[in-house]
N, C-alpha and C positions, 0 to 999 in steps of 0.2 A: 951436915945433918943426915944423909943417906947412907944407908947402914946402921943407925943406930935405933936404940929401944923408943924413943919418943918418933921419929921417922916411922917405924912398923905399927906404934898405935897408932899414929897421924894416917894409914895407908888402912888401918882398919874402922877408923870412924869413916874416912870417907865411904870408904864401902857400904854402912852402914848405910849413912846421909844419901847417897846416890842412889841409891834400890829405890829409894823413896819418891824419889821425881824420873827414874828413865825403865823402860821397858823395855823390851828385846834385846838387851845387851845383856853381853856376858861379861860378869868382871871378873877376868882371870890376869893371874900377875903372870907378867914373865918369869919364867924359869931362870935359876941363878945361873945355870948351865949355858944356855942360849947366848949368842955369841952377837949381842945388842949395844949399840950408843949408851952412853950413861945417864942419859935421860926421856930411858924405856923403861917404863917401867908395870905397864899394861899391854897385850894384846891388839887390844881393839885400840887406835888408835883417835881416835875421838874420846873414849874411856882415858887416855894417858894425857890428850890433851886438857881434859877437864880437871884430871887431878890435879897437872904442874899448877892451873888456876889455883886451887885450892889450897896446894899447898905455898903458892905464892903471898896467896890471901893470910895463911894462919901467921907467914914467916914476917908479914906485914903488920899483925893486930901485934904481935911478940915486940916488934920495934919501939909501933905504939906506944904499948903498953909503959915496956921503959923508960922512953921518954918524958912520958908523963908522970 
């Protein structure tokens, strides 16, 4: 899923969603340059642990989904 056009929306609502409940943080994405693990994908480290949640979450409702 990383790298692709639903992964980049997925990485934009969270963005969204997150302003919404956290404060002082900056949500800046890693540079593609940056020479990170491939499962960096935010700065702030708290910020990139909350996304993998998220998008753990969304890659969980999709399973769901189908199965039912």
């Amino acid at each position: 899923m990383v790298g692709t056009k639903e992964f980049y929306e997925l990485m934009e609502q969270f963005e969204k969603d997150v302003k919404k409940v956290m404060y002082g943080h900056k949500i800046e994405r890693v540079s593609k340059e940056e020479k990170v693990p491939a499962d960096v994908f935010y700065q702030d480290g708290y910020v990139n642990t909350l996304f993998m949640m998220y998008m753990y979450g969304y890659q969980s409702g999709k399973y769901i989904e189908r199965a039912v």
